[in-house]
DSSP file (Angstrom, degrees, kcal/mol; ACC not computed):
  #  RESIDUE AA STRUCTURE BP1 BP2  ACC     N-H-->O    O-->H-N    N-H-->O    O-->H-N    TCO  KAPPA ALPHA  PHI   PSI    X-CA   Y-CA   Z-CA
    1    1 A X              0   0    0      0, 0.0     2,-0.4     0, 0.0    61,-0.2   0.000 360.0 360.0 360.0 140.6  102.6   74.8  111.5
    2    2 A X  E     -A   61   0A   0     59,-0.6    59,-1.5    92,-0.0     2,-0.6  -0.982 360.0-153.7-127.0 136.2  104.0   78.1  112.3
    3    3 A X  E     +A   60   0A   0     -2,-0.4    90,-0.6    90,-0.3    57,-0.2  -0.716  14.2 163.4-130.6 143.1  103.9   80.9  114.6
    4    4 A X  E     -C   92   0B   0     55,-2.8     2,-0.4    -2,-0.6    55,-0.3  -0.769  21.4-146.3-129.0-166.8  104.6   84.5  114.7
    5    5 A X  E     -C   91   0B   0     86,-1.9    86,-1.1    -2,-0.2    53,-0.3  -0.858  13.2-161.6-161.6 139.3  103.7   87.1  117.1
    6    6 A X  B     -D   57   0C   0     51,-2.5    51,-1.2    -2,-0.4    84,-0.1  -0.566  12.1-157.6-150.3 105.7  102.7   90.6  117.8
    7    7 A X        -     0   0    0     49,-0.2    82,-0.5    -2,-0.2     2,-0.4  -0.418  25.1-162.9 -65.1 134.5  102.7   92.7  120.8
    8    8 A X        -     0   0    0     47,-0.3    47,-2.2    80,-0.1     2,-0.7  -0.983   5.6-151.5-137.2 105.9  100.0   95.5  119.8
    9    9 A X  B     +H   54   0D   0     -2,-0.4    78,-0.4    78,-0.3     2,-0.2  -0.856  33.3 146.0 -83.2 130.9  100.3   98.5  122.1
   10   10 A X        -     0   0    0     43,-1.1     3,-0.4    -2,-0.7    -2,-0.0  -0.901  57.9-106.3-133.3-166.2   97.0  100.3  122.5
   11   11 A X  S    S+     0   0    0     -2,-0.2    43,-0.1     1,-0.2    -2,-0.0   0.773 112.2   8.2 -85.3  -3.0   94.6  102.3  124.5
   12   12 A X     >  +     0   0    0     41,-0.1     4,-2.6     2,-0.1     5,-0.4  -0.473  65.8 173.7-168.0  47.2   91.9   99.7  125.3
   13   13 A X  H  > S+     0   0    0     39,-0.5     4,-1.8    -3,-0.4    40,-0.1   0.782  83.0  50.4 -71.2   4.9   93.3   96.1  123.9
   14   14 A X  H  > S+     0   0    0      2,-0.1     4,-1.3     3,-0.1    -1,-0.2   0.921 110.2  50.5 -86.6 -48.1   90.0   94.1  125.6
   15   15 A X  H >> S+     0   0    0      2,-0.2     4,-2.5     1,-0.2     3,-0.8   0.969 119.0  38.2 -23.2 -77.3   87.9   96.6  123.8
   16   16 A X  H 3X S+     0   0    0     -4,-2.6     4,-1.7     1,-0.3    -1,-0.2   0.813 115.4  47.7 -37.0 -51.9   90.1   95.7  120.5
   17   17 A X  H 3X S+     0   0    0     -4,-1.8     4,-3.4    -5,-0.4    -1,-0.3   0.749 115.7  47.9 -75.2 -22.1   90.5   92.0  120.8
   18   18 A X  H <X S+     0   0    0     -4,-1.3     4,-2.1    -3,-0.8    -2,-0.2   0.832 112.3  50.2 -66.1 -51.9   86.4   91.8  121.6
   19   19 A X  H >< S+     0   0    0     -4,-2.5     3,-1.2     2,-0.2     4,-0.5   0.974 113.6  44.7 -55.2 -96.5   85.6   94.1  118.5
   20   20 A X  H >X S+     0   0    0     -4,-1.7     4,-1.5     1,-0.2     3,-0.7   0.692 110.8  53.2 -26.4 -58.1   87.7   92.0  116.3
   21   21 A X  H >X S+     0   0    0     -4,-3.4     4,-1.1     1,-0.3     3,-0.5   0.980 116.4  39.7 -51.7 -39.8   86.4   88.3  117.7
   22   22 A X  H << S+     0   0    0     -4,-2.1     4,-0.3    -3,-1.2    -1,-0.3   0.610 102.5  63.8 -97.4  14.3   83.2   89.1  117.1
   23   23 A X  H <4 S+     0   0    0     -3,-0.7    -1,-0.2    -4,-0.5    -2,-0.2   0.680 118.0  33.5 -17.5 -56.3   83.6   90.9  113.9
   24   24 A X  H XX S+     0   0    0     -4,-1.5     4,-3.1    -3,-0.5     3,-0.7   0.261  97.6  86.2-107.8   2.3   85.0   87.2  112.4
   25   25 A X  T 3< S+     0   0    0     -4,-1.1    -1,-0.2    -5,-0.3    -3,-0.2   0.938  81.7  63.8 -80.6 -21.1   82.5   85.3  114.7
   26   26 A X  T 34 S+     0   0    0     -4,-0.3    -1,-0.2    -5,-0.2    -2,-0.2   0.714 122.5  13.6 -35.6 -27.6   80.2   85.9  111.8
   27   27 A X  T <4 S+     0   0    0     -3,-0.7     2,-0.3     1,-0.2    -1,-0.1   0.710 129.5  48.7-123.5 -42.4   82.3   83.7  109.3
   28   28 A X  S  < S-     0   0    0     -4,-3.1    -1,-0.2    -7,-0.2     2,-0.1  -0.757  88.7 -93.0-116.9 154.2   84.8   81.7  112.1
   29   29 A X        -     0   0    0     11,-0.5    11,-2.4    -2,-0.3     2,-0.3  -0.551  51.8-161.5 -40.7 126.3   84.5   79.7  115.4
   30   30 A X  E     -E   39   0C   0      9,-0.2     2,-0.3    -2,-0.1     9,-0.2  -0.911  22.0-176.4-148.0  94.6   85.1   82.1  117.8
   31   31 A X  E     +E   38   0C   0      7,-0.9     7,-1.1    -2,-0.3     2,-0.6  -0.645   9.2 166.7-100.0 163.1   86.1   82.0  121.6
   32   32 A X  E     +E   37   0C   0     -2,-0.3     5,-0.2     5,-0.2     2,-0.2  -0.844   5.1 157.1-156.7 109.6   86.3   84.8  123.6
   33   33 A X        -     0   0    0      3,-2.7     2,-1.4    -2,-0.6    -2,-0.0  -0.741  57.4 -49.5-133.8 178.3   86.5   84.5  127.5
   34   34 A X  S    S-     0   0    0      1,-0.3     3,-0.1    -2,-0.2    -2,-0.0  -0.491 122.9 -10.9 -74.3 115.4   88.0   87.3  129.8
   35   35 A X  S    S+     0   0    0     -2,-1.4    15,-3.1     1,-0.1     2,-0.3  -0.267 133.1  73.3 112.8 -35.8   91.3   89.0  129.1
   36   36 A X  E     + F   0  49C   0     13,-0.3    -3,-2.7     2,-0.0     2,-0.4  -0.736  48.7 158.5 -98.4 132.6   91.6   85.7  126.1
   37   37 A X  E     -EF  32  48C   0     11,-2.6    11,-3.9    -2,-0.3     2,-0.3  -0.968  14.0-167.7-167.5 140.7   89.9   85.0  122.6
   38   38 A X  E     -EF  31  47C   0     -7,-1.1    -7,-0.9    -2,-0.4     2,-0.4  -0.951   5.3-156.7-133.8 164.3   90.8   82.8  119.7
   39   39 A X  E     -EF  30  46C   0      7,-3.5     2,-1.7    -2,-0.3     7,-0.8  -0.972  12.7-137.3-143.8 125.3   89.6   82.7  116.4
   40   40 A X        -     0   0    0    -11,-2.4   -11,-0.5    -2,-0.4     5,-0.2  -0.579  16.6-170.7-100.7 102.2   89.8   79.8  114.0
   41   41 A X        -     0   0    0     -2,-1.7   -12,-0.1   -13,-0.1     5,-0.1   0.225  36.3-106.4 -64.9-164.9   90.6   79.8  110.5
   42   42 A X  S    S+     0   0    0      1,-0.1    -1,-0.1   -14,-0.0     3,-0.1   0.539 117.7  32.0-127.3 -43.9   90.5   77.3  107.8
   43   43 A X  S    S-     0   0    0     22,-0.1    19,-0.7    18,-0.0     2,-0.2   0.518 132.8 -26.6-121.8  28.0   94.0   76.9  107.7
   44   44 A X  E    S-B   61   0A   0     17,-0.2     2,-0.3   -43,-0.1    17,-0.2  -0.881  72.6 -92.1 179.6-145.8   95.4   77.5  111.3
   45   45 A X  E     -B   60   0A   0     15,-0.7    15,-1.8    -5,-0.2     2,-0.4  -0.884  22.4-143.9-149.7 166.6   94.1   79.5  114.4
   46   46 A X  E     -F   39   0C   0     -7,-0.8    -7,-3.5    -2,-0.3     2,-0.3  -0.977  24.1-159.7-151.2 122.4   94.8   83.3  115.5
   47   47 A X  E     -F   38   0C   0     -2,-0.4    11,-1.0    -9,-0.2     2,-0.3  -0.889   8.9-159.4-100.3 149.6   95.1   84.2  119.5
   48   48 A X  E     -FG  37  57C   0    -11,-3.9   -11,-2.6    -2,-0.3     9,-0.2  -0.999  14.2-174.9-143.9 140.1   94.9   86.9  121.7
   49   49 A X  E     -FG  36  56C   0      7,-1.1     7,-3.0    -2,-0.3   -13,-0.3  -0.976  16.1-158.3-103.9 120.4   95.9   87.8  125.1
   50   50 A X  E     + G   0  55C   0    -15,-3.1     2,-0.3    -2,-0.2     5,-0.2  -0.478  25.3 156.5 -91.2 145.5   94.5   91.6  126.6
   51   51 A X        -     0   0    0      3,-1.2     3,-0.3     1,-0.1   -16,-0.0  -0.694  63.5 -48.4-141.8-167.5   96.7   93.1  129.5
   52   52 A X  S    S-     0   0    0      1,-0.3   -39,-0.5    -2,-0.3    -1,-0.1   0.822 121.0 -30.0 -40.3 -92.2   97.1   96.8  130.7
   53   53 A X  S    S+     0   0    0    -41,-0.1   -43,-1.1    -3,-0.1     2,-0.5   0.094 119.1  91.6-118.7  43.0   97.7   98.5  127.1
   54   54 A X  B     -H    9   0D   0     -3,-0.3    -3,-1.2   -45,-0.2     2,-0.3  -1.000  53.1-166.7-127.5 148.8   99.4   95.7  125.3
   55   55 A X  E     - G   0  50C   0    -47,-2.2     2,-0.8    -2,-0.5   -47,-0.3  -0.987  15.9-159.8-128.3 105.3   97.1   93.2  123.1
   56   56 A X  E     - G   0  49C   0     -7,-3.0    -7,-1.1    -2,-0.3     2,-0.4  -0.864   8.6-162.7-108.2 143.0   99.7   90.4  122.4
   57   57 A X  E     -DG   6  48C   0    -51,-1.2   -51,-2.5    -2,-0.8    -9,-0.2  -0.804   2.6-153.9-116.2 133.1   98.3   88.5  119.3
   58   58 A X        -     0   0    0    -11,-1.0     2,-0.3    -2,-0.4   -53,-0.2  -0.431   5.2-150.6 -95.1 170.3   99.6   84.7  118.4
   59   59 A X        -     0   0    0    -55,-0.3   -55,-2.8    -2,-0.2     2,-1.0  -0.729   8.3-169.6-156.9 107.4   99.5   83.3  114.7
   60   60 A X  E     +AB   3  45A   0    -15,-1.8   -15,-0.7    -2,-0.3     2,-0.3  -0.680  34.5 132.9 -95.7  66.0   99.1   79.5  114.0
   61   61 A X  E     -AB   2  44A   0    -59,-1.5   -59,-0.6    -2,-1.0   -17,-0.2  -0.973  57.8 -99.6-141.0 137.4   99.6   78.9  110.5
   62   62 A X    >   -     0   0    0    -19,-0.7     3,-1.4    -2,-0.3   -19,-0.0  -0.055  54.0-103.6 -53.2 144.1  101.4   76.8  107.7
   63   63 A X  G >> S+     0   0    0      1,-0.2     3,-0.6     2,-0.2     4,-0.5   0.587 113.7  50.9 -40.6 -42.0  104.3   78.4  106.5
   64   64 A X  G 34 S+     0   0    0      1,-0.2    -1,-0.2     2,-0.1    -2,-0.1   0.473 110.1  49.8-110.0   7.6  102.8   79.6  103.4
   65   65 A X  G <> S+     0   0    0     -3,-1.4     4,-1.7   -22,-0.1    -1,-0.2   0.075  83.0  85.8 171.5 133.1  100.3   80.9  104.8
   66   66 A X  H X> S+     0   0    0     -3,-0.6     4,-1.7     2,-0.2     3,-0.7   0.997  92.3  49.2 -75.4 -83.1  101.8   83.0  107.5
   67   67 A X  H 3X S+     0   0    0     -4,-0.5     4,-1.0     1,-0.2     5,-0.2   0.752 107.4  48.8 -18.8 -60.8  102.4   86.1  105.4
   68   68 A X  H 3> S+     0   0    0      2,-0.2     4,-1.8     3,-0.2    -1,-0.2   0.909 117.0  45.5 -65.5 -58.6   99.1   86.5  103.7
   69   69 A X  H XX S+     0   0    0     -4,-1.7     4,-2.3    -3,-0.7     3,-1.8   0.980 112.1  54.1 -60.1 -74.1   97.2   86.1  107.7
   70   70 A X  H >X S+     0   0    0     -4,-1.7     3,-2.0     1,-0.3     4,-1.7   0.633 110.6  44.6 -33.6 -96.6  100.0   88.7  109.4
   71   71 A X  H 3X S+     0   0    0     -4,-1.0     4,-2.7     1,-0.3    -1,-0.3   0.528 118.5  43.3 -19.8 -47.4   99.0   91.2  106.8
   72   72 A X  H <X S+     0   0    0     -4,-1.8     4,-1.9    -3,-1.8     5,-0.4   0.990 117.9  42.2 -78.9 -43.2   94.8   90.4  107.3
   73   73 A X  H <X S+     0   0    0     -4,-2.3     4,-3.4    -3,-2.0     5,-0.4   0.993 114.3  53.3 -66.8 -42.1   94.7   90.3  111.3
   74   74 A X  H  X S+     0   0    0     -4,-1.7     4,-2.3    -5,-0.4    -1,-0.2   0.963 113.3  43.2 -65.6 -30.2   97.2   93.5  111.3
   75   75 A X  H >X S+     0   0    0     -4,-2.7     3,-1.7     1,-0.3     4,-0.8   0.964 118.0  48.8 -50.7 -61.6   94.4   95.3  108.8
   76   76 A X  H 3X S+     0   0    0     -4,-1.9     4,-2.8     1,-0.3    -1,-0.3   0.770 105.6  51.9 -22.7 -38.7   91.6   93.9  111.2
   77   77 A X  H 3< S+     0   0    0     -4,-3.4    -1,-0.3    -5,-0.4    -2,-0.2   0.960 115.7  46.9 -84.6 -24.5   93.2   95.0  114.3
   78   78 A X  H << S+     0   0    0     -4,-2.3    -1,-0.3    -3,-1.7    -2,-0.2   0.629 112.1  47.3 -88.4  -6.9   93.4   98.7  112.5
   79   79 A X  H >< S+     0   0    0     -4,-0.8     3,-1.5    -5,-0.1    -1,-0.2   0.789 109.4  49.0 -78.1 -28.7   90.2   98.8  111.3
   80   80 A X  T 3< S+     0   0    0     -4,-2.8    -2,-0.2    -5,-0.2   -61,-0.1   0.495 107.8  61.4 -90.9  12.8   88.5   97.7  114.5
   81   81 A X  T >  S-     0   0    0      1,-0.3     3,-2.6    -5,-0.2     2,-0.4   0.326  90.5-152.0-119.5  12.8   90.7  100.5  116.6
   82   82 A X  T <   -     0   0    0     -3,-1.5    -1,-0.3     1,-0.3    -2,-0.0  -0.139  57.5  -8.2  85.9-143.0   89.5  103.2  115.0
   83   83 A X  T 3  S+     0   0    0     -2,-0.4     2,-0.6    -3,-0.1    -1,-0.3   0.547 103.2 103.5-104.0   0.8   91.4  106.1  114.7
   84   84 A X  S <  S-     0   0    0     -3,-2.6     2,-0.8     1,-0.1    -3,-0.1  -0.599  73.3-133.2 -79.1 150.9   94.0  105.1  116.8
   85   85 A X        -     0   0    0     -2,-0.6     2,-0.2   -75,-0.0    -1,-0.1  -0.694  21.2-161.8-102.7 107.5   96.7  104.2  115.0
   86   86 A X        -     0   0    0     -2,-0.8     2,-0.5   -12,-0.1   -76,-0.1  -0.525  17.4-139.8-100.8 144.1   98.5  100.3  116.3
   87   87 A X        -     0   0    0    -78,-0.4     2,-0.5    -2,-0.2   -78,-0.3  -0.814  18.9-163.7 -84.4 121.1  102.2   99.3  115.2
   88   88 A X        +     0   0    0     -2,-0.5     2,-0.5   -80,-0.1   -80,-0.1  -0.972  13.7 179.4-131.2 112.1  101.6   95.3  114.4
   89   89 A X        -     0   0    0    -82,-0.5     2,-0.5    -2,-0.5   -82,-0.1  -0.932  11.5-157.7-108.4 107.0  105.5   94.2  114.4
   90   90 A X        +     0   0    0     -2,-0.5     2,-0.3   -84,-0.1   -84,-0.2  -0.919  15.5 172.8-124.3 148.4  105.7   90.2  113.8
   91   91 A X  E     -C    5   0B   0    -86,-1.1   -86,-1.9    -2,-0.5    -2,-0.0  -0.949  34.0 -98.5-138.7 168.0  108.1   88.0  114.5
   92   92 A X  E     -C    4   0B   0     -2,-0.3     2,-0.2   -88,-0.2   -88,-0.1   0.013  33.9-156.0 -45.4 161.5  108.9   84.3  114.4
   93   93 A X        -     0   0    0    -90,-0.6   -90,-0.3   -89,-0.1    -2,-0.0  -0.640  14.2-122.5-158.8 115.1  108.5   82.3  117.6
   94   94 A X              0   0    0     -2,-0.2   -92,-0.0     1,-0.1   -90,-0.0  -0.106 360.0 360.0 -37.7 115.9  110.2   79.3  118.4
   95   95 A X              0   0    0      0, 0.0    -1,-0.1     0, 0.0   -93,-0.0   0.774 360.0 360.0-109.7 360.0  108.7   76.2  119.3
């Protein structure tokens, strides 16, 4: 298992991360408590933590695949913000 990371500046990331869990609670296991939410996939898990404007996003997945998940949570997180437009940077993160 592997994880990579993404600091998501927006205007409203509990707004974002809220939209987005319960978007995939239709399909995934879905927790969602204040300011915190995970979502669990088939082959790993995807987390979020909301502060002021930064939505910092986790990714829990076998190596191969890690790519394929960045790419679908960063579409998610830019469809479910709308017109604002988020920078979704990942990187690796050591455990």
């Amino acid at each position: 298992m592997t994880v990579s990371e993404a600091y998501v500046s927006c205007a409203n990331p509990v707004r974002l991360m809220t939209r987005l869990c319960r978007h995939w609670s239709h399909k995934f296991n879905v927790q969602l408590a204040e300011g915190h939410g995970s979502v669990a996939f088939p082959a790993g898990t995807c987390e979020f933590a909301a502060e002021a404007s930064l939505l910092q996003v986790s990714l829990h997945m076998p190596e191969d695949n890690q790519a394929r998940m960045q790419q679908v949570v960063a579409e998610h997180l830019q469809r479910m913000a709308g017109t604002e437009t988020l920078a979704v940077h990942w990187r690796a993160r050591l455990e």
